[in-house]
N, C-alpha and C positions, 0 to 999 in steps of 0.2 A: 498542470496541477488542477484540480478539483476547485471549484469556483468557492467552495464552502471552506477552504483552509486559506488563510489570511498570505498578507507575500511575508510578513516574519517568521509566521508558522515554519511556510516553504524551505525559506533557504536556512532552517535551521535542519532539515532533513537531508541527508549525507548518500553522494550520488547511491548507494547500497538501497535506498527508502524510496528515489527514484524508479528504481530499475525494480522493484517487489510491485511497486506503482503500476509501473506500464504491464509489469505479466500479469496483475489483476483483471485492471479494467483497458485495456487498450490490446492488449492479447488473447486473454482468456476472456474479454467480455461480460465480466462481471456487472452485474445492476443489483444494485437498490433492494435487498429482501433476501436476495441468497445467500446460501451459504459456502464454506470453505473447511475442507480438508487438510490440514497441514498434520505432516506425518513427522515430522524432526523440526524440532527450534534453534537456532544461532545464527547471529550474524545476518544474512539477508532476509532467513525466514523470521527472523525476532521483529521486523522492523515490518516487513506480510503481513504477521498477527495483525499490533496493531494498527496498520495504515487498513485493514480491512476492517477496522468496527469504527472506522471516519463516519 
């Protein structure tokens, strides 16, 4: 987890918010200022949105 989200934050987010996690920034390499593409919303992509504007 992201140093900037608290540990109640964390395990309030459901392994679906994990795993949108890791293909941002630990797969896709995401940093700090860019942006994201998301073509369909639900379910793991809902939880993408926003863990991507952390």
């Amino acid at each position: 987890m992201p140093t900037t989200i608290s540990p109640l934050e964390a395990a309030s987010i459901p392994c679906a918010g994990d795993t949108a996690l890791v293909a941002l920034i630990y797969k896709g390499k995401l940093k700090s200022g860019e942006r994201v593409l998301i073509r369909g919303v639900g379910g793991v992509v809902f939880l993408l949105c926003k863990l991507q504007n952390l």
